[in-house]
BAFI-3210 file (N, C-alpha, C; in Angstrom, 3 decimals, decimal comma, padded with zeros to 6 digits):
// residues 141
n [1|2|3|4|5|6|7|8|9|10|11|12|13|14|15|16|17|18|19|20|21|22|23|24|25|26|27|28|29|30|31|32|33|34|35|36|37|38|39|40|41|42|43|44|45|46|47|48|49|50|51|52|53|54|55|56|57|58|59|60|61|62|63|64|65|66|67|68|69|70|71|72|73|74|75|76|77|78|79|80|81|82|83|84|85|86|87|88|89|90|91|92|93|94|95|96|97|98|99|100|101|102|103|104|105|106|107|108|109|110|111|112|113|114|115|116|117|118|119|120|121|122|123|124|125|126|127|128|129|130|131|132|133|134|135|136|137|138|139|140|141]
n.u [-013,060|-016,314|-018,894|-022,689|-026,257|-027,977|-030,860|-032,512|-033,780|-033,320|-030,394|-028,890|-025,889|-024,999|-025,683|-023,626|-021,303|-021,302|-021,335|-018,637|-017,162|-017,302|-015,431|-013,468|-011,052|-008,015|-006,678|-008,560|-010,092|-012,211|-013,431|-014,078|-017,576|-018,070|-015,789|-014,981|-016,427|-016,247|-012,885|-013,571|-016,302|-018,444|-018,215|-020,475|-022,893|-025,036|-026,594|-025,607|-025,136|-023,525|-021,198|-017,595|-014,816|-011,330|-008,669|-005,701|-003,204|-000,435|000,994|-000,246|-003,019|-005,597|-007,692|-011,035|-012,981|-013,979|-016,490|-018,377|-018,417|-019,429|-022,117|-023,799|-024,768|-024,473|-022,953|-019,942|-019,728|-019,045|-020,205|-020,552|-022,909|-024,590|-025,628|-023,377|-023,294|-020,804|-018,012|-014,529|-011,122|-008,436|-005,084|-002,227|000,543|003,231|002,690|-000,179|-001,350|-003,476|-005,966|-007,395|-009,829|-011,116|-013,093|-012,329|-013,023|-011,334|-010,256|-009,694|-007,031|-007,451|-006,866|-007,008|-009,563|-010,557|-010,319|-011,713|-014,583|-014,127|-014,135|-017,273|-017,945|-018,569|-018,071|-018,257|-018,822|-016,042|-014,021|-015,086|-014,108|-011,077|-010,628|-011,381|-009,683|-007,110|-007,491|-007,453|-005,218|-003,573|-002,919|-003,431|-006,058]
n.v [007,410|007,221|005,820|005,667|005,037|005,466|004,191|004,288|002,191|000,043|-000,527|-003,390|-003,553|-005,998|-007,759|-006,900|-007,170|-009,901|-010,750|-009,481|-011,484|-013,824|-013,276|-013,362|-011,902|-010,305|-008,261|-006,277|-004,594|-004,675|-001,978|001,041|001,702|-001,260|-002,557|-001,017|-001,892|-004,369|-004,725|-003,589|-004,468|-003,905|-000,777|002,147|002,427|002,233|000,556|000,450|002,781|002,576|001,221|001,083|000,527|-000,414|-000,340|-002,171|-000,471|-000,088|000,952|001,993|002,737|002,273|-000,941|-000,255|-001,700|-003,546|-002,728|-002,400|-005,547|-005,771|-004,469|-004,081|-001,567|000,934|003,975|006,090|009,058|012,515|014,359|015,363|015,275|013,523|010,426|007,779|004,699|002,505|003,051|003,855|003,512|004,660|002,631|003,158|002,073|-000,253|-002,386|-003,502|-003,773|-005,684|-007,326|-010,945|-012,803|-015,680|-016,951|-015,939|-013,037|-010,340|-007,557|-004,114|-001,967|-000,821|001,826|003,172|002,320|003,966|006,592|006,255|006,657|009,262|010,592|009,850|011,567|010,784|011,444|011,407|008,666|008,428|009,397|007,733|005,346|005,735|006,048|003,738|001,571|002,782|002,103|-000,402|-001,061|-000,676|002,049|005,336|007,829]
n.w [-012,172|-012,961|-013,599|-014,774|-014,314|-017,269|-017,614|-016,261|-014,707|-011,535|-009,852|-008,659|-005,976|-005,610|-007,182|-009,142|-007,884|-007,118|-010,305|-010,932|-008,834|-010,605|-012,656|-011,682|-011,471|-010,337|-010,337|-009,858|-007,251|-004,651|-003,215|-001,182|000,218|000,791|000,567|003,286|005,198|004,978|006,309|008,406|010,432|011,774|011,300|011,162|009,202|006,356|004,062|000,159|-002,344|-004,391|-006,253|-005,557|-007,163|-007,086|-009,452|-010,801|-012,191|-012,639|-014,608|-017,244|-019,100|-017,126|-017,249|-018,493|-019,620|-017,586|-016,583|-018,699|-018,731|-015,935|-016,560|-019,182|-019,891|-018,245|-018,072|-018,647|-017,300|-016,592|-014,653|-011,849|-010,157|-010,897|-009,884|-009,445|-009,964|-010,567|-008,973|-010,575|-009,271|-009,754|-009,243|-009,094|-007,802|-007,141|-006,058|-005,166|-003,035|-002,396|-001,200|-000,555|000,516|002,055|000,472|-002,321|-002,756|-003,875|-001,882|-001,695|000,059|003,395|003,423|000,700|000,756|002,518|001,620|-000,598|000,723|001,544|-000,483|-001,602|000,335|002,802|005,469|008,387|008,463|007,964|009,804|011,811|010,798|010,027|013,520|014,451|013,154|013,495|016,471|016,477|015,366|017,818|018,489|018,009|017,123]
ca.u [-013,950|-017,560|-020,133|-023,568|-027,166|-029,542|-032,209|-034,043|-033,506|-032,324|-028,942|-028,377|-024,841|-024,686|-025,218|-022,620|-020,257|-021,423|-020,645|-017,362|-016,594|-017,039|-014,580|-011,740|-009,837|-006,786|-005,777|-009,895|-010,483|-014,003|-012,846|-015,651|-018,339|-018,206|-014,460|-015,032|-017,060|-015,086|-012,020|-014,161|-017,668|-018,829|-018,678|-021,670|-022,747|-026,474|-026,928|-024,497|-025,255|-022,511|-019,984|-016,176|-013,261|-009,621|-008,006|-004,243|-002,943|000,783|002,168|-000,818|-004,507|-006,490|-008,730|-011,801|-013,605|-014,787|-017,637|-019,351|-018,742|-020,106|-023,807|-023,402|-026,010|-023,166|-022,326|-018,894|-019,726|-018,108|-021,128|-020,731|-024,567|-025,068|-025,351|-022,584|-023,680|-019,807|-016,600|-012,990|-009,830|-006,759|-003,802|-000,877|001,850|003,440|002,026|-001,721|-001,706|-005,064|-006,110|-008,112|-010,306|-011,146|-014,212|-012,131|-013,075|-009,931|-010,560|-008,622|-006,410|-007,863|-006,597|-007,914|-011,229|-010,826|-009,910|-013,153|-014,902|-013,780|-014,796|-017,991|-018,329|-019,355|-016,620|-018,420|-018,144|-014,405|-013,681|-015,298|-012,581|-009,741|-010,692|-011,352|-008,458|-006,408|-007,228|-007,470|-003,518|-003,019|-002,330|-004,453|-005,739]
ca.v [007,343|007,540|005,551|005,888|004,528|006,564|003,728|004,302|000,651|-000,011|-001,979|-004,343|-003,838|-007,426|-008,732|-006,848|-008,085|-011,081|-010,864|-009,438|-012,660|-014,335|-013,010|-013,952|-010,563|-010,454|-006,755|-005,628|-004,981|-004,127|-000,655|001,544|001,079|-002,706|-002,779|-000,788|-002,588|-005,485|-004,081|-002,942|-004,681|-002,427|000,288|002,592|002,469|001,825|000,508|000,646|002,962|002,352|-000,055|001,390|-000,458|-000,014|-001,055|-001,715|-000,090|000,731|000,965|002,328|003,229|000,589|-001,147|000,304|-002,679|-003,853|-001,931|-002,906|-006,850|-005,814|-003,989|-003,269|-000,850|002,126|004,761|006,910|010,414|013,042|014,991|014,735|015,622|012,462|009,125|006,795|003,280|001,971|004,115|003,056|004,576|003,645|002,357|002,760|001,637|-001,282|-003,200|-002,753|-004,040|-005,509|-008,679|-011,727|-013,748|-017,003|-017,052|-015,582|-012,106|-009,497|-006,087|-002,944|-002,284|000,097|003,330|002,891|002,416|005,258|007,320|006,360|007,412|010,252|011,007|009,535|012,380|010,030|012,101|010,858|007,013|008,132|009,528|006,101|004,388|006,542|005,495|002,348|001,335|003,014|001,217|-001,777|-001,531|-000,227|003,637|006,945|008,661]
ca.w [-013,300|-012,512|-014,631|-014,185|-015,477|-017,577|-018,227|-014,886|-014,224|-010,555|-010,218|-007,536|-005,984|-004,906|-008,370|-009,440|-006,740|-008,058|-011,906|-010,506|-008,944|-011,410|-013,980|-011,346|-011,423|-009,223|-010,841|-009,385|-005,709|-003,817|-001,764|-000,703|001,161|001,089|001,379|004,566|005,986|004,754|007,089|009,876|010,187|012,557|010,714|010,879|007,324|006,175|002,508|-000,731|-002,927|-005,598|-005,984|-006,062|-007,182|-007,232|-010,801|-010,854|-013,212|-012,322|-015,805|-018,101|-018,805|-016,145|-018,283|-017,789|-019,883|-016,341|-016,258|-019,384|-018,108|-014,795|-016,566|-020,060|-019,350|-017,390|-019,348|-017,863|-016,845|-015,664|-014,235|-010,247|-009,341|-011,632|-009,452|-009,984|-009,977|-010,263|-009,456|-010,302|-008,774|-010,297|-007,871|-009,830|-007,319|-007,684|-005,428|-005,159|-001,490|-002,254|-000,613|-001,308|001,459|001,802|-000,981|-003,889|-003,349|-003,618|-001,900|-001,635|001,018|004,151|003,231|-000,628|001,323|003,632|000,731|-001,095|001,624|002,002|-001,883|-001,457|001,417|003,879|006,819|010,089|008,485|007,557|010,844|012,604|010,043|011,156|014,464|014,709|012,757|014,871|017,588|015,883|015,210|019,065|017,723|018,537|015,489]
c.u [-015,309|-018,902|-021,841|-024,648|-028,623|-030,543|-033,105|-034,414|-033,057|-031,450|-029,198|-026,794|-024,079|-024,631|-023,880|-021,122|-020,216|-020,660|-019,197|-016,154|-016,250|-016,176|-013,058|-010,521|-009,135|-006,247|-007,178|-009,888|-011,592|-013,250|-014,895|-016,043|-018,067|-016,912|-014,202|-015,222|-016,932|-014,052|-012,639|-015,826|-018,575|-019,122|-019,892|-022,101|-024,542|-026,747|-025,375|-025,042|-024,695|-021,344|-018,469|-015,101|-012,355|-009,351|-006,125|-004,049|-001,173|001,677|001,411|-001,966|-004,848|-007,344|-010,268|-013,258|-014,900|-016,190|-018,589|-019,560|-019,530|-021,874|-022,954|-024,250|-025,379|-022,626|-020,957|-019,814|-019,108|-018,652|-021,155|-022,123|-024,832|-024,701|-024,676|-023,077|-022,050|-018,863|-015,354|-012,159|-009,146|-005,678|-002,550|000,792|002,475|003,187|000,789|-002,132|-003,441|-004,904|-006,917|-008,434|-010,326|-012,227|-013,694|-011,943|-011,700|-010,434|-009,254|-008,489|-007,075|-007,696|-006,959|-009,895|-011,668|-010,858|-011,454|-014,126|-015,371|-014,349|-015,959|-018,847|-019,088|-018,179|-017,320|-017,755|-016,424|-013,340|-013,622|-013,921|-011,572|-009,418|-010,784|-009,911|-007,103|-006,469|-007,768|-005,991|-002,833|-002,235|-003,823|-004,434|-005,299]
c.v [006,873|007,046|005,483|004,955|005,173|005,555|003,765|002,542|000,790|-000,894|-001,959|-004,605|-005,291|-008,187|-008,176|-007,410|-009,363|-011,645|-010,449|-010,529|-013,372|-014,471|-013,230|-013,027|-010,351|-008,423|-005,843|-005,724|-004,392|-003,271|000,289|001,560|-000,490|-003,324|-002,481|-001,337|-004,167|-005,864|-004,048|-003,280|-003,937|-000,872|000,981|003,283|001,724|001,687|000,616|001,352|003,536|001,323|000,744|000,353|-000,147|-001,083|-000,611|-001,702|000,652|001,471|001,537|002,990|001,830|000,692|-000,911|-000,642|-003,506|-003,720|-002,343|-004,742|-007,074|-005,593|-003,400|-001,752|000,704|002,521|005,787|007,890|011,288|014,137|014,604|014,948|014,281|011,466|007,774|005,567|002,421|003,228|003,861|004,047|003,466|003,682|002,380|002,538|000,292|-002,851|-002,679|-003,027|-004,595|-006,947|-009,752|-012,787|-015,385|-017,775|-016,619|-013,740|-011,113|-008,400|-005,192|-003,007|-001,312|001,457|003,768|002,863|003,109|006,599|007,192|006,785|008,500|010,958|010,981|010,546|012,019|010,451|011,410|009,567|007,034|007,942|008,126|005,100|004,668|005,877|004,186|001,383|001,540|002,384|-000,086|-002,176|-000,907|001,562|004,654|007,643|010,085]
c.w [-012,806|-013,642|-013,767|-015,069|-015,832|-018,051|-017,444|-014,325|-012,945|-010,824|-008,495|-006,875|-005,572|-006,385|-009,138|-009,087|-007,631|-009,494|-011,510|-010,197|-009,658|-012,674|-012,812|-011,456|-010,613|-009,321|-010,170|-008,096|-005,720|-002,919|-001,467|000,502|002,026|001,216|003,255|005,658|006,159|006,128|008,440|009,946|011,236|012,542|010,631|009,715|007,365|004,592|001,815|-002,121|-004,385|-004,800|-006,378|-005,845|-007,668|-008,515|-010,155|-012,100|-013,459|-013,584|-017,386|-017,672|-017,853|-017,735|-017,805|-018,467|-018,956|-016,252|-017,304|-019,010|-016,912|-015,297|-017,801|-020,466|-018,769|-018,316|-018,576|-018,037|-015,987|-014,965|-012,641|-009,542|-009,997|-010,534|-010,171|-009,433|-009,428|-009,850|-009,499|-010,384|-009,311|-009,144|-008,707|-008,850|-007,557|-007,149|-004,886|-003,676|-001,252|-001,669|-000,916|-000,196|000,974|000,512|-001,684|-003,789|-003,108|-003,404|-001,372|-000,588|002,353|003,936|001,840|000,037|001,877|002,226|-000,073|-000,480|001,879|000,458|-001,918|-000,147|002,646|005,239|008,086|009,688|008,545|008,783|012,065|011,772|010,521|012,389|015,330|014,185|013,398|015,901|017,802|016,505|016,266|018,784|018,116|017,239|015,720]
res [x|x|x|x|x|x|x|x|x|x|x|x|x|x|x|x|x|x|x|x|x|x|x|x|x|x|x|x|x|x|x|x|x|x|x|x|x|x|x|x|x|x|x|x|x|x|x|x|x|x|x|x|x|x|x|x|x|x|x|x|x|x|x|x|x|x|x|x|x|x|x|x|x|x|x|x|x|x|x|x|x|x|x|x|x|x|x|x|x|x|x|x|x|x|x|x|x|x|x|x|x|x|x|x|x|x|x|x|x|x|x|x|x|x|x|x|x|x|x|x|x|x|x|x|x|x|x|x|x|x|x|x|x|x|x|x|x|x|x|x|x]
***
């Protein structure tokens, strides 16, 4: 799900992060970009220009509420030439495999992040993920 913002306002993906934190969501991860690079700081990645996050949702609709708490300002669309500001993938397994550092924040698991990625049509960064990961966990992609 793909919200976007028609007021011509810029958004700040850091304050969002931010307001994110702050609501203390265990069922919300940070995947993406900033999961990626989360995972793999090395990553060759320049900027964030949207924020995607994994909703668990194993057993319904995710609540997609999020998004107006994050910028009530984001309207959904389902126009893909349109710039998404936020984007949430639903995880419906039953364990969301998401994680949660030492500051609070909970992000999606590596392959939720590779997977965004890969949506986000960023393939060289995906490929560097692939790869590095791989021989992170002693494996050949």
């Amino acid at each position: 799900m793909r919200f976007a913002d028609r007021t011509g306002k810029p958004r700040a993906i850091e304050a969002l992060v931010r307001r994110l934190a702050a609501l203390n969501r265990s069922d919300i991860a940070i995947g993406g970009i900033l999961g990626a690079t989360h995972h793999l700081p090395n990553l060759d990645i320049v900027g964030t220009p949207r924020l995607d996050l994994s909703v668990h949702a194993p057993h319904g609709t995710p609540d997609i509420s999020i998004v107006s708490q994050l910028d009530a300002a984001l309207e959904r669309t389902s126009l893909r030439e349109e710039p998404a500001v936020v984007v949430l993938h639903v995880v419906r397994r039953l364990d969301p495999l998401f994680g949660r550092d030492v500051g609070g924040s909970v992000w999606a698991d590596p392959t939720e992040c590779l997977l965004d990625l890969q949506e986000a049509k960023l393939e060289a960064q995906s490929q560097q993920f692939i790869r590095e990961l791989a021989a992170r966990n002693g494996r050949r992609p």
